[in-house]
C-alpha positions as CSV (number, residue, x, y, z in Angstrom):
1,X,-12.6,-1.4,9.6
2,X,-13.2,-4.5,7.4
3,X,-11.1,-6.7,5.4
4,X,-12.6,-7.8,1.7
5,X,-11.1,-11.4,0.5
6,X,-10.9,-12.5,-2.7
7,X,-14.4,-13.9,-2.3
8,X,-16.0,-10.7,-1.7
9,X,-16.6,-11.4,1.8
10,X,-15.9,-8.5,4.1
11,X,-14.5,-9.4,7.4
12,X,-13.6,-7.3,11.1
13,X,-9.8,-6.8,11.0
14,X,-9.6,-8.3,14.9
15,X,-11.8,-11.6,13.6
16,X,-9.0,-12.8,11.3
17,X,-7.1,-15.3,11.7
18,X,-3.5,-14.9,12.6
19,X,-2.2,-16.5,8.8
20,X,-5.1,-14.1,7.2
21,X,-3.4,-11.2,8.6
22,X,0.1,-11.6,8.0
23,X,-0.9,-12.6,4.2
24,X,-2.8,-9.6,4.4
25,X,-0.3,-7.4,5.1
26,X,2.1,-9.2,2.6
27,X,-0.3,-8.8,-0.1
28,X,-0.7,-5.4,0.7
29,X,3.2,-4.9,0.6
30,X,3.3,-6.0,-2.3
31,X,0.9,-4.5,-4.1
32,X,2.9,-1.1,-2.9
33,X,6.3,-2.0,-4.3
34,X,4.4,-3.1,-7.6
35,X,2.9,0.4,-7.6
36,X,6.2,2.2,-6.8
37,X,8.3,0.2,-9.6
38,X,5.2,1.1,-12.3
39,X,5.7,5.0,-11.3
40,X,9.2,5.0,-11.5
41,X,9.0,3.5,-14.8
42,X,6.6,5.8,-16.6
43,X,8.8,8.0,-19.0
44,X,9.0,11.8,-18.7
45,X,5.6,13.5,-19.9
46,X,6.3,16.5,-22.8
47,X,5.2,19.8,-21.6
48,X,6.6,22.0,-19.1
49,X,4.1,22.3,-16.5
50,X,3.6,18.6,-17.0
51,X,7.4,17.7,-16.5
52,X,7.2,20.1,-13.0
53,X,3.9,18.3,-11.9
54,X,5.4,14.3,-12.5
55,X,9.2,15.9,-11.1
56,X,7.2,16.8,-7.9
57,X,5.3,13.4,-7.8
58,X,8.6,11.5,-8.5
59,X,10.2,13.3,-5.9
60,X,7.6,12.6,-3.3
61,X,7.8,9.1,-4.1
62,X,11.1,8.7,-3.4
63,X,11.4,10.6,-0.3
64,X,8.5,8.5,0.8
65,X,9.5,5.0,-0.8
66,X,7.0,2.2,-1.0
67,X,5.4,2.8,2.4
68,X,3.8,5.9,0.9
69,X,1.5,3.7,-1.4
70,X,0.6,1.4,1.2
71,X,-4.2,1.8,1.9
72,X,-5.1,3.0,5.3
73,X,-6.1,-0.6,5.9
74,X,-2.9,-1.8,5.7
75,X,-2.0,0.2,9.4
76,X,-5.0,-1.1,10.3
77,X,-3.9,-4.7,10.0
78,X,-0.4,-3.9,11.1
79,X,-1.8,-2.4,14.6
80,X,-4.1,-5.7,14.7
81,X,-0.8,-7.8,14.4
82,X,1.1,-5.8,17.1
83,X,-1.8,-6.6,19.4
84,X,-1.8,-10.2,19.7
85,X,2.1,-9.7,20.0
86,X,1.6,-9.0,23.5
């Protein structure tokens, strides 16, 4: 899997460099909790079967916190990191 900076370039998760990753990940992070404080913000749709459908969505994002809106990538890069750990 590749990494895309904010140049455009696309780069191999295991040829960045150490500080690339962890901001990376940070980035990444962030961008999640952003996400999950916008959701939890938006106010109550009218409607019954559009109340039951954002209920359900609010519920899963609660039970899965941040982490649950965190890209495949991000693992990705976590994994990378835990490899040059060793």
């Amino acid at each position: 899997m590749k990494w895309k900076t904010a140049s455009g370039e696309k780069i191999r998760i295991k040829d960045m460099s150490h500080s690339h990753l962890n901001n990376a990940i940070a980035l990444l992070e962030r961008r999640a909790e952003q996400e999950y404080l916008q959701c939890l913000s938006y106010p109550e749709p009218n409607g019954e079967m559009a109340i039951i459908a954002y209920s359900s969505a609010i519920d899963a994002l609660l039970d899965g916190g941040a982490e649950s809106l965190l890209p495949e990538i991000y693992y990705e890069l976590t994994a990378e990191l835990d490899k040059r750990k060793i």
